[in-house]
Backbone atoms as SQL, in Angstrom:
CREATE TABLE atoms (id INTEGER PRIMARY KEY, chain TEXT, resi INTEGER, resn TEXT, atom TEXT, x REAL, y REAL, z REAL);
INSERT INTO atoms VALUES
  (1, 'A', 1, 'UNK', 'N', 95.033, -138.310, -100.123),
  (2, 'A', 1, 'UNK', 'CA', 95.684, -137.773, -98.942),
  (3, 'A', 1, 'UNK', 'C', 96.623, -136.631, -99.289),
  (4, 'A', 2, 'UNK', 'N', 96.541, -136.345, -100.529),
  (5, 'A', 2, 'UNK', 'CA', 97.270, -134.926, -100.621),
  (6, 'A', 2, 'UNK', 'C', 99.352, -135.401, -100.741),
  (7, 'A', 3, 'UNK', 'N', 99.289, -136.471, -100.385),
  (8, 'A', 3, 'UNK', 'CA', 100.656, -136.742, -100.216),
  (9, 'A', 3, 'UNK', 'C', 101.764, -136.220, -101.366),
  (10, 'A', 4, 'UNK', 'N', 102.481, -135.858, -101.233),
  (11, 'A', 4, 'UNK', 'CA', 103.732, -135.216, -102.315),
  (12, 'A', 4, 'UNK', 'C', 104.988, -136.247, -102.320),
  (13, 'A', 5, 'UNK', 'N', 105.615, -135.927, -103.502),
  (14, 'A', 5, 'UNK', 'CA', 107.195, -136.691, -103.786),
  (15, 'A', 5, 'UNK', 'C', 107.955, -136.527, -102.985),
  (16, 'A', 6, 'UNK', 'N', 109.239, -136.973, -102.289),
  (17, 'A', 6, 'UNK', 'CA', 109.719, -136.426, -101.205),
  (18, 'A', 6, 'UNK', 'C', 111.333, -137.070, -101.678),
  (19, 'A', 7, 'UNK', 'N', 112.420, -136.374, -101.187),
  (20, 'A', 7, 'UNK', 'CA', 113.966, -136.583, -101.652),
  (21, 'A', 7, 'UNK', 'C', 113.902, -137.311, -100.018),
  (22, 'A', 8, 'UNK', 'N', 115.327, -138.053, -100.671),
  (23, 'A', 8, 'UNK', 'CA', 116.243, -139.146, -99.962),
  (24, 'A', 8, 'UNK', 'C', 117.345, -139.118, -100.025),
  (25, 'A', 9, 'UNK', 'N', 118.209, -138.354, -99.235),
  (26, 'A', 9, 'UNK', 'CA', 120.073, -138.395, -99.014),
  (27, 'A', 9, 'UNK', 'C', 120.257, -139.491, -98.189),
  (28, 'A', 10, 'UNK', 'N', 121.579, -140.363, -98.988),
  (29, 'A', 10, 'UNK', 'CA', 121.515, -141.519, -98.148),
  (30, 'A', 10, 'UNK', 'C', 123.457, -141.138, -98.334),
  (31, 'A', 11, 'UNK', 'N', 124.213, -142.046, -97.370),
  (32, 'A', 11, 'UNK', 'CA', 125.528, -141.961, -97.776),
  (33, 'A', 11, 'UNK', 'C', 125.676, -143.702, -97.047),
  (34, 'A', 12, 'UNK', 'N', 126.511, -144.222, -97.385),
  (35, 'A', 12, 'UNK', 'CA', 126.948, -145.595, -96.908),
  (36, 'A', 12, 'UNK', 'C', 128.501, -145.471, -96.657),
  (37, 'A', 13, 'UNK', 'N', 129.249, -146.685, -96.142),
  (38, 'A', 13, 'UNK', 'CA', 130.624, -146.854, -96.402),
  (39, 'A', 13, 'UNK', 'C', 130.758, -148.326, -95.549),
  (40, 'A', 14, 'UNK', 'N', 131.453, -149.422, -96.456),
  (41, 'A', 14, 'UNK', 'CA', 132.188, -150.250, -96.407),
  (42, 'A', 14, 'UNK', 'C', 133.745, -150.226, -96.011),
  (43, 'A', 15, 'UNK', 'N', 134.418, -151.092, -95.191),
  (44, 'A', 15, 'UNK', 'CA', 135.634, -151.119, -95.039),
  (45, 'A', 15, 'UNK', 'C', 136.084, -152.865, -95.041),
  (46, 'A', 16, 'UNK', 'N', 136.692, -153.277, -96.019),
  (47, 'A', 16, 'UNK', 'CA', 137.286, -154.733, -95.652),
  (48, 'A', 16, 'UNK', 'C', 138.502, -154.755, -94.810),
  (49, 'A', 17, 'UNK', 'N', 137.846, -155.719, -93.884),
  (50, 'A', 17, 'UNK', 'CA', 139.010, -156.172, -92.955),
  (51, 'A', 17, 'UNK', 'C', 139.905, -156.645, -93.130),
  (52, 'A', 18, 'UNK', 'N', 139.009, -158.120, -93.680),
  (53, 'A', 18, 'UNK', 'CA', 140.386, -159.038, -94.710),
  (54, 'A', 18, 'UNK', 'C', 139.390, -159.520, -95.623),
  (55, 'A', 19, 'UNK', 'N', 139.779, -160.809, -95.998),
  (56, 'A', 19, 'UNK', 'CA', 139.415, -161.586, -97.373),
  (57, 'A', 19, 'UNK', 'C', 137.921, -162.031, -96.900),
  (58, 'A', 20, 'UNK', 'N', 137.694, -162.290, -95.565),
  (59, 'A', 20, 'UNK', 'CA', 136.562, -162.861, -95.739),
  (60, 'A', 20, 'UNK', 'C', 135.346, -161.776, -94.748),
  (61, 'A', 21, 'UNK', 'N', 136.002, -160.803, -94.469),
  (62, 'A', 21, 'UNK', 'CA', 134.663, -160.121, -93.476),
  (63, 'A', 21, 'UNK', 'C', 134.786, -158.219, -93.992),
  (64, 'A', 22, 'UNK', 'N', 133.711, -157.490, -94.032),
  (65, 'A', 22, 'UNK', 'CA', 133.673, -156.535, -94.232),
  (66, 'A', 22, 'UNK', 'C', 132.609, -156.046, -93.158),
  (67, 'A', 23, 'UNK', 'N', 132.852, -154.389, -92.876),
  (68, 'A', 23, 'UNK', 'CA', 131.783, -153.966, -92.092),
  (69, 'A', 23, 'UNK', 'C', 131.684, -153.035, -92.991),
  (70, 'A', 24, 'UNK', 'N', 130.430, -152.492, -92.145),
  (71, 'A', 24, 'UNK', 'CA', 129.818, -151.137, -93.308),
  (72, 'A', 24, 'UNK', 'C', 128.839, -150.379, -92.051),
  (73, 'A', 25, 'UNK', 'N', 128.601, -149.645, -92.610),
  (74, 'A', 25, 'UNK', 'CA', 128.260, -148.553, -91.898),
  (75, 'A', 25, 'UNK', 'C', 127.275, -146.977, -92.670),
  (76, 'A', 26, 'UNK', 'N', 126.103, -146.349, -92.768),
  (77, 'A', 26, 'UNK', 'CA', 125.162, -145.745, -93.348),
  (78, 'A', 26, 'UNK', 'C', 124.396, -144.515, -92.607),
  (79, 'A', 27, 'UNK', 'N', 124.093, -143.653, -93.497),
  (80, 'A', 27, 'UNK', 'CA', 122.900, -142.949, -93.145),
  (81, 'A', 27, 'UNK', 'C', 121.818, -142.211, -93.808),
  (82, 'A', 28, 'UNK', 'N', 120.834, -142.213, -93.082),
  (83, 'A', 28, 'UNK', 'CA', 119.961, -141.725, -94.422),
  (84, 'A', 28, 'UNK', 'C', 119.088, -140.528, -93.665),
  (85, 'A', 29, 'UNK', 'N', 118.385, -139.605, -94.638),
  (86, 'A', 29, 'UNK', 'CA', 117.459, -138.676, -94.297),
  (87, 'A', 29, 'UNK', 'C', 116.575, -138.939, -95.263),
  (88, 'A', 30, 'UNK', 'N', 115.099, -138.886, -94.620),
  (89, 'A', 30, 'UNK', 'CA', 113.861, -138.990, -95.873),
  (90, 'A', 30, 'UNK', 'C', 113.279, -138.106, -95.245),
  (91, 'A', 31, 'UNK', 'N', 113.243, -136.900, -96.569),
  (92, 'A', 31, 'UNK', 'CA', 111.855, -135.532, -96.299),
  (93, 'A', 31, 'UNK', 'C', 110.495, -136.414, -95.625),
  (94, 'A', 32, 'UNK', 'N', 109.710, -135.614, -95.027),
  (95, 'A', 32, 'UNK', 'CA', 108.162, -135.977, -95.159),
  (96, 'A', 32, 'UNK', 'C', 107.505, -135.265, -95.891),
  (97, 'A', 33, 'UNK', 'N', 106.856, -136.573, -96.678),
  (98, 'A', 33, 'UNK', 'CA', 105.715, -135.684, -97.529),
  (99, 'A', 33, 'UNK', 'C', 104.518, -136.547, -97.249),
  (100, 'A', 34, 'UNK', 'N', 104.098, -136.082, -96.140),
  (101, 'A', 34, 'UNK', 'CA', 102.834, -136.044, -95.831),
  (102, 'A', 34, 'UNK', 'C', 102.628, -134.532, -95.027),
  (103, 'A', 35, 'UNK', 'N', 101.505, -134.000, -95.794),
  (104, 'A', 35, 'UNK', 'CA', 101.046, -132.772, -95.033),
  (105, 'A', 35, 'UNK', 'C', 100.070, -132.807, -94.229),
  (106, 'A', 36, 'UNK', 'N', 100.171, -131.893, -93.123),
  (107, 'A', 36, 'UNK', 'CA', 99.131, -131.727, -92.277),
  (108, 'A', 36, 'UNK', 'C', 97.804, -131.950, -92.249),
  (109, 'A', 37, 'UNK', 'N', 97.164, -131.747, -93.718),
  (110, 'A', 37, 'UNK', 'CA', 95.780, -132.270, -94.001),
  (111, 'A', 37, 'UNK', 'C', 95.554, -133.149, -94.532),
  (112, 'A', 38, 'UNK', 'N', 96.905, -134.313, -94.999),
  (113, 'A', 38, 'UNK', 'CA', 96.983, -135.365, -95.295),
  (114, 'A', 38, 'UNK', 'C', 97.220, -136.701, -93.961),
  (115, 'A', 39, 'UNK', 'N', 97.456, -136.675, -93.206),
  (116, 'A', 39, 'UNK', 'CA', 98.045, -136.991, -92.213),
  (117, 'A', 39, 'UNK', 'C', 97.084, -138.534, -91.566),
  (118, 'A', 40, 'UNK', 'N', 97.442, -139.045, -91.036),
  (119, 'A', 40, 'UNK', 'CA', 96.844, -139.530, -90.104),
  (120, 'A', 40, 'UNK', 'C', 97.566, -140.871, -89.020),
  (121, 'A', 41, 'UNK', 'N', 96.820, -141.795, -88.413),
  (122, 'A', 41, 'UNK', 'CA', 97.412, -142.203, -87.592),
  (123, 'A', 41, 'UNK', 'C', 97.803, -143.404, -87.870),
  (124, 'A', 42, 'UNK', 'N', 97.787, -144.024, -89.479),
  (125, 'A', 42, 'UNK', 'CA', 97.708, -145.408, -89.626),
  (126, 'A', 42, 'UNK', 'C', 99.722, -145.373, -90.146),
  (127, 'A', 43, 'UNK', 'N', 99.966, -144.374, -90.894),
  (128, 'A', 43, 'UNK', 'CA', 101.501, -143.934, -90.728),
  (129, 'A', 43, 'UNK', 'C', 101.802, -142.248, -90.302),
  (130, 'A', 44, 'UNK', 'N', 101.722, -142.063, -89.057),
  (131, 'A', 44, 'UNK', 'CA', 102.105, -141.053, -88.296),
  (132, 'A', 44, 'UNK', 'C', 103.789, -140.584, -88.861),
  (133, 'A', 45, 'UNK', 'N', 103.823, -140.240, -89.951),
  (134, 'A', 45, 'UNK', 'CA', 105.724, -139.738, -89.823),
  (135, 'A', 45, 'UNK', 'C', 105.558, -139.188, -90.758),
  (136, 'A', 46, 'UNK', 'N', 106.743, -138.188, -89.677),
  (137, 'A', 46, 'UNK', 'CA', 107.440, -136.988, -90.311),
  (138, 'A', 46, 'UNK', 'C', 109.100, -136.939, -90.865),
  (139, 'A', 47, 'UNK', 'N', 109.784, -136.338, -90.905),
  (140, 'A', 47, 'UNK', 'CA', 111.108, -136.434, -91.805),
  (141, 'A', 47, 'UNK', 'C', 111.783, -137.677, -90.558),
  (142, 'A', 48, 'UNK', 'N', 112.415, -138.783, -91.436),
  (143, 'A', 48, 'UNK', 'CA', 112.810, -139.618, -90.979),
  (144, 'A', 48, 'UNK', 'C', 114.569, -139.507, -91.255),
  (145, 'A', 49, 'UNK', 'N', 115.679, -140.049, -89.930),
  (146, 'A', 49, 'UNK', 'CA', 116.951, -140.486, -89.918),
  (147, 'A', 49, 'UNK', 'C', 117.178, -141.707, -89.569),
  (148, 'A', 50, 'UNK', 'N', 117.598, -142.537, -90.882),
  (149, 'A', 50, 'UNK', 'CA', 118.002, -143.620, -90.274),
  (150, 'A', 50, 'UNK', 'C', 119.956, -144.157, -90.531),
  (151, 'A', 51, 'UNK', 'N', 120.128, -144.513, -89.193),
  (152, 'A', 51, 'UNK', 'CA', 121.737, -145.041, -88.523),
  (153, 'A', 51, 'UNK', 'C', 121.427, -146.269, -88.538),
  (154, 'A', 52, 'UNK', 'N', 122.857, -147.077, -89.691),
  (155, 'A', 52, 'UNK', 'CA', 122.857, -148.519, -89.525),
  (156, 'A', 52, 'UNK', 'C', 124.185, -148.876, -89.719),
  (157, 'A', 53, 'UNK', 'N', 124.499, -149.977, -89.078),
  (158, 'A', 53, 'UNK', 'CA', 125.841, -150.931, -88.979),
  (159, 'A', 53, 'UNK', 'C', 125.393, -152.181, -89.549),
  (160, 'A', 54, 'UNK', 'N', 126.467, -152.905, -89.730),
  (161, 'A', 54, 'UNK', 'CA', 126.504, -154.255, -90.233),
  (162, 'A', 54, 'UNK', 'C', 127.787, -154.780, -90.902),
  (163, 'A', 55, 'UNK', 'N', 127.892, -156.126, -91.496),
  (164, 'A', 55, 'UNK', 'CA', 128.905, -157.206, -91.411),
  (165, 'A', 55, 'UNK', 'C', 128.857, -158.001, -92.516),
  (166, 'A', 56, 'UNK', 'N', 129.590, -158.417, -92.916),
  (167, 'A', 56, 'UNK', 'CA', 129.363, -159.521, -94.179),
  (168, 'A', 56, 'UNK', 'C', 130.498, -160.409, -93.459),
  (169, 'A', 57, 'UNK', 'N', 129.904, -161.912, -94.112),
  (170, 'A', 57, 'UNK', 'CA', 131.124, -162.861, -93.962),
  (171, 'A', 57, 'UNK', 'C', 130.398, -163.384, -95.407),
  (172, 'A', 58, 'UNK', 'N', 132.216, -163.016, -96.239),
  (173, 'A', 58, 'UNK', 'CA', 132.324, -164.011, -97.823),
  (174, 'A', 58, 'UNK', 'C', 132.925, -164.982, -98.220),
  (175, 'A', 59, 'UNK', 'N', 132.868, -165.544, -98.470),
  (176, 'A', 59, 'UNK', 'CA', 133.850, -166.265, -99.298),
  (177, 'A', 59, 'UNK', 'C', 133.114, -166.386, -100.407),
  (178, 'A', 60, 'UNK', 'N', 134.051, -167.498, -101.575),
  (179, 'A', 60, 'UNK', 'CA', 133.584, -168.307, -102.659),
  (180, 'A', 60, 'UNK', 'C', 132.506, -168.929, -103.113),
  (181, 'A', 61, 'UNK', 'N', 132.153, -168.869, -102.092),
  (182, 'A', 61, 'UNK', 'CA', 130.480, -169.966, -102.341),
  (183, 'A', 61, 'UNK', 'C', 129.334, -169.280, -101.800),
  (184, 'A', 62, 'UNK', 'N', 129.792, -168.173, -100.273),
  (185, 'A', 62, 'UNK', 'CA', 128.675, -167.395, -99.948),
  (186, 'A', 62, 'UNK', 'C', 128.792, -166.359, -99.310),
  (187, 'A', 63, 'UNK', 'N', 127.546, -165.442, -98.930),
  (188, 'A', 63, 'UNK', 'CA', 127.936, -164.320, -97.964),
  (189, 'A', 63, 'UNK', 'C', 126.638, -164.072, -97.512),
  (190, 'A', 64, 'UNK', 'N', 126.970, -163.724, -96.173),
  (191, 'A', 64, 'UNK', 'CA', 125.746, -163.831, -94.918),
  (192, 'A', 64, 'UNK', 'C', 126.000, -162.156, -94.510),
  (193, 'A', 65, 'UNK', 'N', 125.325, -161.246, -94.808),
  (194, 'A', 65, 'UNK', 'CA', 125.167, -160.499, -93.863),
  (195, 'A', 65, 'UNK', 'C', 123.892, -159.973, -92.633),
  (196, 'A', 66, 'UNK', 'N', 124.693, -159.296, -91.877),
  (197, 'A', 66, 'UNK', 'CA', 123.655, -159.135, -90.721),
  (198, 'A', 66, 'UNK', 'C', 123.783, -157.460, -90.618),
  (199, 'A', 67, 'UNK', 'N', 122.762, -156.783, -90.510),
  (200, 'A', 67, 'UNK', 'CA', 122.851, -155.101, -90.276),
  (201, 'A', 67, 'UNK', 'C', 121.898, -154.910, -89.100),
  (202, 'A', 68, 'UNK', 'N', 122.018, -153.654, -88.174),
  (203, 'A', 68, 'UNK', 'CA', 120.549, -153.236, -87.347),
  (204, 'A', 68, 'UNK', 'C', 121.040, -151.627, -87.270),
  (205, 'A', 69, 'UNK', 'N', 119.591, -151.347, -87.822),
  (206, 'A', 69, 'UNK', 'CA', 119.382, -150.191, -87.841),
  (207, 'A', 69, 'UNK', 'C', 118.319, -149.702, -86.702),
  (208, 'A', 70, 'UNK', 'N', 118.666, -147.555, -86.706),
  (209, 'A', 70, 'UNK', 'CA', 117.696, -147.426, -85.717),
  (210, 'A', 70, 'UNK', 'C', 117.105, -146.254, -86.763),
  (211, 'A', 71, 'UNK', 'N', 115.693, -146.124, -86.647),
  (212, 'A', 71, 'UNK', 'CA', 115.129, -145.410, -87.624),
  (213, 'A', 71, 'UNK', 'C', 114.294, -143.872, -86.703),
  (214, 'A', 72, 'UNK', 'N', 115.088, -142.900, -86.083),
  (215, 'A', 72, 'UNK', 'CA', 114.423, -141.502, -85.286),
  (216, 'A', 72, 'UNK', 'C', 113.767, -140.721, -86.702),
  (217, 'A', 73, 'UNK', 'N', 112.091, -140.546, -86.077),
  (218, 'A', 73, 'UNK', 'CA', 111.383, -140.147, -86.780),
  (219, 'A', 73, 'UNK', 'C', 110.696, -139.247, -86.034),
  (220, 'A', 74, 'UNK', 'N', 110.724, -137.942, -87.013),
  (221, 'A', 74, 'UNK', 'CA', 110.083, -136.433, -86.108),
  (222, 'A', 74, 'UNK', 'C', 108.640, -136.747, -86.221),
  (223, 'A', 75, 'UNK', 'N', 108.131, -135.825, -85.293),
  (224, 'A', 75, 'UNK', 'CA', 106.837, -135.691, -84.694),
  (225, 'A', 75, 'UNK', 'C', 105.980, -134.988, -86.055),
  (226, 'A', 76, 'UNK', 'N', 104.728, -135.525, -86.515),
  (227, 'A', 76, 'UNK', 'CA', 103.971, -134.867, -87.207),
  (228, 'A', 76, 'UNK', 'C', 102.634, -134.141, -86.861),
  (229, 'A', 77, 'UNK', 'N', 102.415, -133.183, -87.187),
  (230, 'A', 77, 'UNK', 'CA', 101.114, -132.324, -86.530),
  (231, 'A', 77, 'UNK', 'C', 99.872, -133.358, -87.622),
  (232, 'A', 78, 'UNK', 'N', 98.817, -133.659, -86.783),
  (233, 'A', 78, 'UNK', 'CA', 97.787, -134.578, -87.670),
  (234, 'A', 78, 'UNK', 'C', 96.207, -133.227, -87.571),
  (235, 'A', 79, 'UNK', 'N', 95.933, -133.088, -88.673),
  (236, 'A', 79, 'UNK', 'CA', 94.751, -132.594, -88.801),
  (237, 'A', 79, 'UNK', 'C', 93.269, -133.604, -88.627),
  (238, 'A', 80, 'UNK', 'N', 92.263, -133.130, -87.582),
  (239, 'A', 80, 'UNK', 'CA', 91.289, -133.844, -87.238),
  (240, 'A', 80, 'UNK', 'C', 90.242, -133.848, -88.749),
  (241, 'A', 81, 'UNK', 'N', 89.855, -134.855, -88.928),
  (242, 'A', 81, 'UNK', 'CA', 88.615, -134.630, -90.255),
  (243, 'A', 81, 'UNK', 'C', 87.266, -134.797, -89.348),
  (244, 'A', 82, 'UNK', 'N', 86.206, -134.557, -90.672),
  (245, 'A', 82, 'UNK', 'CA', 84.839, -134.749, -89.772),
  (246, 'A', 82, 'UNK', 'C', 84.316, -135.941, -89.050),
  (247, 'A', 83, 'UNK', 'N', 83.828, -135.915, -87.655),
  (248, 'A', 83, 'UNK', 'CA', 84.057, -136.877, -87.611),
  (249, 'A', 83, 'UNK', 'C', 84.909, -137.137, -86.022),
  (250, 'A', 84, 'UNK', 'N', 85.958, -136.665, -86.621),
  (251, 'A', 84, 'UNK', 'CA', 86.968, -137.014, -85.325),
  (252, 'A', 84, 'UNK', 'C', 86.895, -135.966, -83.899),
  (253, 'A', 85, 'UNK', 'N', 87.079, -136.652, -82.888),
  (254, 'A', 85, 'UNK', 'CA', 86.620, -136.364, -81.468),
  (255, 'A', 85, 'UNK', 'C', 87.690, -135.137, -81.171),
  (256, 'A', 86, 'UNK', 'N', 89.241, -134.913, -81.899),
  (257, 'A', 86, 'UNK', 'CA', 89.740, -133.925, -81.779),
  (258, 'A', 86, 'UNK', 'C', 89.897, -132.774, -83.192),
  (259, 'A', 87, 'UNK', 'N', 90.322, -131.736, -82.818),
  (260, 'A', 87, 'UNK', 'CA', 90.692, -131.128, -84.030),
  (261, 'A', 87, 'UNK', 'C', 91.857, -131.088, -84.340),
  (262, 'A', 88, 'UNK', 'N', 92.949, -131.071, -84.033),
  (263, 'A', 88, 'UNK', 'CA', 94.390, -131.508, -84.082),
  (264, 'A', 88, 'UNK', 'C', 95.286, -132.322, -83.413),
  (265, 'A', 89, 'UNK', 'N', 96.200, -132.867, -83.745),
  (266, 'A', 89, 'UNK', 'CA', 96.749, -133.774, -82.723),
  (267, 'A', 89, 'UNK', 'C', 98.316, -133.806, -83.364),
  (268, 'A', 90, 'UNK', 'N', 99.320, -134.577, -82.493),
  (269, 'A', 90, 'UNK', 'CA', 100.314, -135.078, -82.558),
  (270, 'A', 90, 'UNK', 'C', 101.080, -135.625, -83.004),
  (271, 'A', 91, 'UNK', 'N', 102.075, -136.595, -83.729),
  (272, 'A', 91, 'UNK', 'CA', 102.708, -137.725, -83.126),
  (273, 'A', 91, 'UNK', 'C', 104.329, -137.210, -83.000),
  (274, 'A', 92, 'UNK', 'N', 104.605, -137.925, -81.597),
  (275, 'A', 92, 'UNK', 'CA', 106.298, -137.195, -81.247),
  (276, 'A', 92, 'UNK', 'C', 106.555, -138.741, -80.596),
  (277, 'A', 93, 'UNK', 'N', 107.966, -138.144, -80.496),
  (278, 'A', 93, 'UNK', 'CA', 108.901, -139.373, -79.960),
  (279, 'A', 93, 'UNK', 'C', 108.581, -140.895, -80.681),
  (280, 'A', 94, 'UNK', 'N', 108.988, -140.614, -82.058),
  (281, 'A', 94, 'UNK', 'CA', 108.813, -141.790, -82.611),
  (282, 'A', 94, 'UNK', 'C', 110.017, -142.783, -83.286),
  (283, 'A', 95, 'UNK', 'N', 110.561, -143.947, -83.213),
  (284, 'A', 95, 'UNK', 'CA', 111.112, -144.595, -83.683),
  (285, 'A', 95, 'UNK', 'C', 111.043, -145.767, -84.486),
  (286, 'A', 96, 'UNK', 'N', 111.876, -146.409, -84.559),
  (287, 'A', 96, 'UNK', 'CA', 112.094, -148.289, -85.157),
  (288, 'A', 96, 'UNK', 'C', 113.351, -148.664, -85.236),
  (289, 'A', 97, 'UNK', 'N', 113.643, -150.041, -84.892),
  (290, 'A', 97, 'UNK', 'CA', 114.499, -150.520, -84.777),
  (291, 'A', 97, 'UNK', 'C', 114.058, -151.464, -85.601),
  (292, 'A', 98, 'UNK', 'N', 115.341, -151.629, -86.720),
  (293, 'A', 98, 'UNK', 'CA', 115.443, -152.817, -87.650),
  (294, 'A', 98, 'UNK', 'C', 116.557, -153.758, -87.843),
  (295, 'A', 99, 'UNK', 'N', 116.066, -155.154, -88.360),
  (296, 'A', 99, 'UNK', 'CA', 117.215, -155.698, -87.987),
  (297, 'A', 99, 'UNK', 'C', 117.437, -156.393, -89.327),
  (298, 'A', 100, 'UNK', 'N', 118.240, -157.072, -90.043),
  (299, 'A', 100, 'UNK', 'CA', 118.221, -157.378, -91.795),
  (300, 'A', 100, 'UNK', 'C', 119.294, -158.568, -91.288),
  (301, 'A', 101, 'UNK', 'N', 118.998, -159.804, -92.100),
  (302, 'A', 101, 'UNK', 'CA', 119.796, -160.999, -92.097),
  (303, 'A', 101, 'UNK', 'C', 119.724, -161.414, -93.509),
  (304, 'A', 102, 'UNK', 'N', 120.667, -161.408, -94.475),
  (305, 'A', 102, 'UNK', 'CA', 120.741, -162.162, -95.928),
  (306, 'A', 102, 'UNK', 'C', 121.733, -163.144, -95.946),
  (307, 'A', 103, 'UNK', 'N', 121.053, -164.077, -96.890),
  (308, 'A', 103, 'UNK', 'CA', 122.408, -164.811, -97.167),
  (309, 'A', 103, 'UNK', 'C', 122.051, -165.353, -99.171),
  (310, 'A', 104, 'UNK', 'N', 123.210, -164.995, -99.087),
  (311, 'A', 104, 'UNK', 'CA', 123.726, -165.582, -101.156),
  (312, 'A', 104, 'UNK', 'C', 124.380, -166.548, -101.220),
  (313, 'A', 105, 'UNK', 'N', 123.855, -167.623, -102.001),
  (314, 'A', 105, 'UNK', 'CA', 124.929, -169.102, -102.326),
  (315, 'A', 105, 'UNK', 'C', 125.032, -168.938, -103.621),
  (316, 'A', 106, 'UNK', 'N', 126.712, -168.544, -104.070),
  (317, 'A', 106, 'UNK', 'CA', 126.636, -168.851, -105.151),
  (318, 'A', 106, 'UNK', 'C', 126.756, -170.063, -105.614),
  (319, 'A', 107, 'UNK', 'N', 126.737, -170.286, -106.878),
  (320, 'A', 107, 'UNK', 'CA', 126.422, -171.651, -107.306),
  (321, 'A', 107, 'UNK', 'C', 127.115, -171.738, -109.161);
């Protein structure tokens, strides 16, 4: 598929509240490297931003966090191969919403 290496700027930040809860807070950009004659519809994406929040509760023995992210992903131009009923096509207005639950016992 022609696909290339692609960079990832990410930045995060944590803030503790108190002893037992922290929030945090992130963002990220991922180039697309998928090209136009690589393309297709089984992963449609182009340069991706993803915005996330989340929470820890710690103590001594454990920590549970919960995060949800939203993942806005640009529109990629898809090249038709032989075969296919169009010769070029789309994909726009694309997203994801994610949601992450961990938990650590120490021991």
């Amino acid at each position: 598929k022609n696909w290339s290496n692609g960079w990832r700027y990410a930045l995060g930040v944590e803030h503790k509240l108190s002893d037992k809860y922290t929030i945090m807070g992130g963002y990220a950009y991922d180039e697309s490297v998928i090209p136009f004659d690589g393309a297709d519809f089984i992963v449609p994406t182009g340069a991706r931003r993803t915005y996330s929040l989340g929470f820890q509760y710690h103590d001594k023995k454990q920590t549970l966090a919960m995060t949800l992210g939203f993942i806005d992903i640009d529109g990629l131009s898809i090249k038709g191969h032989t075969g296919d009923t169009y010769d070029t096509a789309r994909s726009h207005d694309n997203y994801a919403k994610v949601v992450g639950i961990s938990y650590q016992r120490n021991f």
